[in-house]
N, C-alpha and C positions, 0 to 999 in steps of 0.2 A: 067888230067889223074886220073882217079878211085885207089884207095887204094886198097891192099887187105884187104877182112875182120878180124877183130881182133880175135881171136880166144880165147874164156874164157871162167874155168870154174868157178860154182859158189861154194861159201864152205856157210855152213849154212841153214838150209832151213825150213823158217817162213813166213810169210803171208808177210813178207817185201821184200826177195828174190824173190816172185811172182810179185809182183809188178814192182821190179827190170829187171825181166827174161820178164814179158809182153812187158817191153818197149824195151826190146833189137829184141825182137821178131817184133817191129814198125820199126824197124833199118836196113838196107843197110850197114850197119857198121860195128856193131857186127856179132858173130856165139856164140852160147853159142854148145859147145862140152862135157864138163865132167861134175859132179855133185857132190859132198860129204856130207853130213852129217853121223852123228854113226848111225843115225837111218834108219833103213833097209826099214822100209818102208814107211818112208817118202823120202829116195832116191828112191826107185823105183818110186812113184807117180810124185816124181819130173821128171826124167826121160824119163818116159813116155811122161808125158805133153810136155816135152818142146824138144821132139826128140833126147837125147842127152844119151850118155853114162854114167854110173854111174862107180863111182872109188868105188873101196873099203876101200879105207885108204888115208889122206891128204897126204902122203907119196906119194903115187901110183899118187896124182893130180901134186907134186912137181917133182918128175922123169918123168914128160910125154913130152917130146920136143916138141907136139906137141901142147898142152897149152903155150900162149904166157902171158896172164895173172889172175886173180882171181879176184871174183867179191865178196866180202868178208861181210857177212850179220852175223858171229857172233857175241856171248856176249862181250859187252864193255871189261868185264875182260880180255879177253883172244884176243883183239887185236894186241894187241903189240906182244906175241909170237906166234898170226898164221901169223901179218903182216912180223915177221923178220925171218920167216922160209920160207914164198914166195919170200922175197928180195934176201936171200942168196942163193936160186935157179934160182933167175934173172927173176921171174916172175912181173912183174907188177902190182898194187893193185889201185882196186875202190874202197872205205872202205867207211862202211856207218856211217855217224856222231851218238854221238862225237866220236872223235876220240880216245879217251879212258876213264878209269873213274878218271885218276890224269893227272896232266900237264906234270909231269914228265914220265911218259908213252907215253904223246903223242909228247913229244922234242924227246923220244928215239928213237920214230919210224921217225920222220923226218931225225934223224942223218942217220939213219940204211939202212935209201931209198936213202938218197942221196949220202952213201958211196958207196953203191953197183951200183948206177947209174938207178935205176929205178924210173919211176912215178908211185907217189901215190897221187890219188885224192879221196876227201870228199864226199859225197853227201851230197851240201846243194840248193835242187831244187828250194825251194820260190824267191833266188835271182834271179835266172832265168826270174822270170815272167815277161809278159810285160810291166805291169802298174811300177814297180820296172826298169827295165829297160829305161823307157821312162823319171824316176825323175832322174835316174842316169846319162842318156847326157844332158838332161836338167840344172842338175850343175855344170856336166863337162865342158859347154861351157858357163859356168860363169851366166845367165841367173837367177842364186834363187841372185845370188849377197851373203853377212854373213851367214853363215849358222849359225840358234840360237839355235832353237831347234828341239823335234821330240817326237812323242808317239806312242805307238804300242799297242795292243792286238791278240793274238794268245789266240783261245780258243775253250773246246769242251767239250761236253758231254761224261763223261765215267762212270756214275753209273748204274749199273749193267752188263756192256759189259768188266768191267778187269776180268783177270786170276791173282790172287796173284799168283798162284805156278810159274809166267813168269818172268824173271830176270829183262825184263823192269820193271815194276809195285814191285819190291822192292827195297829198300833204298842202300841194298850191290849192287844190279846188276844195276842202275842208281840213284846214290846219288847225292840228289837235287831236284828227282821228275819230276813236270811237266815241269818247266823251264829246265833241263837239256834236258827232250826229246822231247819238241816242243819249247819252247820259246828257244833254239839256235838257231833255223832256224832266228828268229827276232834279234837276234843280230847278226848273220851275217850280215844280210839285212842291219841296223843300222850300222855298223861297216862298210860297201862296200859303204854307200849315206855319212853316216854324219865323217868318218874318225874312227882314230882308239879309243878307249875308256882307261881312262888314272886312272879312278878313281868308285868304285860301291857300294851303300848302298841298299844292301837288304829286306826283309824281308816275310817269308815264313809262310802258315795255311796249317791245314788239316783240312778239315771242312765238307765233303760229302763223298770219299770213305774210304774205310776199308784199312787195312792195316800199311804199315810204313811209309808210303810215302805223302812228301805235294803235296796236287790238288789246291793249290793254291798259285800265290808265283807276285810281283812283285819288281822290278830293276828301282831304278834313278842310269843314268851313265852319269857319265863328260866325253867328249871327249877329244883329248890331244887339240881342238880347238878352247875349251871353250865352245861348243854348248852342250846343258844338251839335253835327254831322257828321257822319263822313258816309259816302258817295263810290263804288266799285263802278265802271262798267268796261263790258269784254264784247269782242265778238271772236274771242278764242274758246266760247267754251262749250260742253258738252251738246248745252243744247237750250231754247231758249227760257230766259226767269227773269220775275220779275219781283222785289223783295222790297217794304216800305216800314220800317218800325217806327212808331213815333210815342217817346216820354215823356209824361208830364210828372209834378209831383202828385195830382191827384190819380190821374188815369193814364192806361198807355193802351197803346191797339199795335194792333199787329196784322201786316197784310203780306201773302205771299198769290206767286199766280195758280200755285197751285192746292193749297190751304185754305185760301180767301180771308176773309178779315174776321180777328178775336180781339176781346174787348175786355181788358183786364183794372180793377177800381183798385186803390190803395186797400189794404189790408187783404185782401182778397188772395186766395192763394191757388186758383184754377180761372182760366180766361173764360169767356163765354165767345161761341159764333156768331156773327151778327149777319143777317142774312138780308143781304145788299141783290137786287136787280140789275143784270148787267145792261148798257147802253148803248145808243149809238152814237159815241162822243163826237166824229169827225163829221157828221149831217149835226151835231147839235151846232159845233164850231162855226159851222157854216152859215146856219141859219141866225144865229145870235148874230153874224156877222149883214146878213141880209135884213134882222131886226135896229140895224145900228142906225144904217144907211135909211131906214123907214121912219126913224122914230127920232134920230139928232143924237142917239145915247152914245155912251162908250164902251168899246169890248172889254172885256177881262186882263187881254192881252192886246195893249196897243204898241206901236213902236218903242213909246221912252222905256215900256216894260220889255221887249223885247233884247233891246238893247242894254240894258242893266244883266239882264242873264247871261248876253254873250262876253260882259264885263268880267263872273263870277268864270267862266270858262277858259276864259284868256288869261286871267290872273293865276290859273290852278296851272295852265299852260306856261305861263314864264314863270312861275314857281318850282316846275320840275326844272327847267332849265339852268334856272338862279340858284338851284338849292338855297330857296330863303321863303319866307311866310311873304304874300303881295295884299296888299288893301286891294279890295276893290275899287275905293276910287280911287288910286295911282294909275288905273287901268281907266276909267273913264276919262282922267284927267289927260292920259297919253295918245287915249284914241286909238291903239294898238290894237 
């Protein structure tokens, strides 16, 4: 039996809501119906584009009975109170990661969703992907055997394509930088293959763009399973990559953006190509998040998980600072 479609509007409206809105637009699933931003004429452009009514005020999106939920592309700041003012109108929230710029911001809004009974899911699309998916049942059914270790790079070219005056790209509007706005996507990913992360030593450069902000930062993390990581991400460098090794004692794989994923067994001494289909992780994201709302279930990524990630990022972050290894929970416990 077919669902109705979810019916949402969006609040926010940046190059990332487009992205968002294109793939709902790919969707069977979604309707995107209302629009808000303050900005009048970037609500109409939005609008227009994507067929939909414009609100005039978050006010006017939160009294519409006819909004089921919000697809939420504001400032990290100000999630927590556009998230708890959609919950206490029983609207439903897609929030784009992190889920805020403290831990404690982002425990509140898990409390806040799950008193009023609403889901709220993440967007963290990299897990999604095939190659990632295909190490993830391949461990699940015991196949890597110990899991020991794992490395990652996430990385891109950003000199001369930032906006300093954008809240992303300064240190108040995501503190931490590069790792906070792309290298979470890789601790997710690490945190969903290799379990959850118990322990993070840092350490953070600025070294190519302008601004307050580090383009360059990398994370050794202990697992709570003893299997170590370690985590690069840049948006100093030549040009965009994307790099996922993962070690077990029986098997290890190996994924790059531009390689794709190899598949190498203990005693084996040439890897093999494993020939993964690419997806449309951010319409998947979406609609799992439109099947939640339909069906009572739970996303992949809901707030408590959301927040556990921004824990492991904050800790890698007063870890460069402290010069010293941070627990994880010291970081949940601070709220920092």
């Amino acid at each position: 039996m077919s669902l109705e479609k979810l019916r949402v509007a969006v609040i926010g409206m940046g190059w990332w809501s487009d992205v968002l809105s294109d793939a709902i637009m790919r969707s069977d699933k979604i309707q995107i119906v209302s629009c808000f931003t303050r900005s009048e004429d970037k609500r109409k452009a939005f609008a227009e584009k994507y067929r939909c009514r414009q609100a005039l005020s978050f006010d006017d999106v939160l009294k519409d009975a006819s909004i089921e939920a919000i697809v939420n592309t504001t400032p990290n700041s100000v999630h927590l109170e556009t998230t708890a003012q959609a919950a206490s109108a029983g609207k439903h929230i897609f929030l784009d990661k992190p889920i805020a710029n403290t831990v404690a911001e982002g425990l509140a809004i898990a409390r806040i969703c799950d008193k009023a009974g609403v889901v709220v899911a993440l967007g963290y699309q990299r897990r999604r992907e095939n190659h990632f998916r295909w190490i993830k049942d391949e461990i699940a059914a015991g196949r890597f055997g110990k899991l020991v270790q794992a490395e990652g790079n996430i990385s891109r070219d950003r000199l001369g394509k930032i906006d300093l005056s954008s809240w992303r790209y300064q240190a108040a509007g995501m503190p931490g930088g590069v790792m906070l706005q792309i290298g979470l996507h890789y601790v997710d990913v690490l945190e969903m293959l290799m379990g959850p992360v118990k322990s993070v030593s840092g350490l953070l450069a600025q070294l190519v763009l302008p601004g307050d902000n580090p383009d360059v930062s990398a994370l050794i993390l202990q697992h709570e399973n003893g299997a170590l990581s370690n985590l690069n991400a840049s948006y100093a460098s030549a040009s965009e990559y994307y790099m996922l090794n993962v070690y077990g004692k029986e098997a290890s794989a190996y994924y790059d953006l531009f390689g794709g994923l190899r598949h190498l067994k203990r005693g084996e001494t040439t890897s093999r190509s494993i020939a993964v289909s690419s997806n449309d992780t951010i319409r998947e994201e979406l609609e799992e998040f439109a099947h939640c709302i339909r069906t009572g279930t739970k996303p992949e990524t809901d707030a408590w998980w959301g927040a556990r990630n921004l824990a492991v990022v904050k800790a890698g972050i007063k870890s460069a600072r402290e010069r010293r290894v941070v627990e994880v929970a010291e970081v949940l416990a601070s709220g920092e």
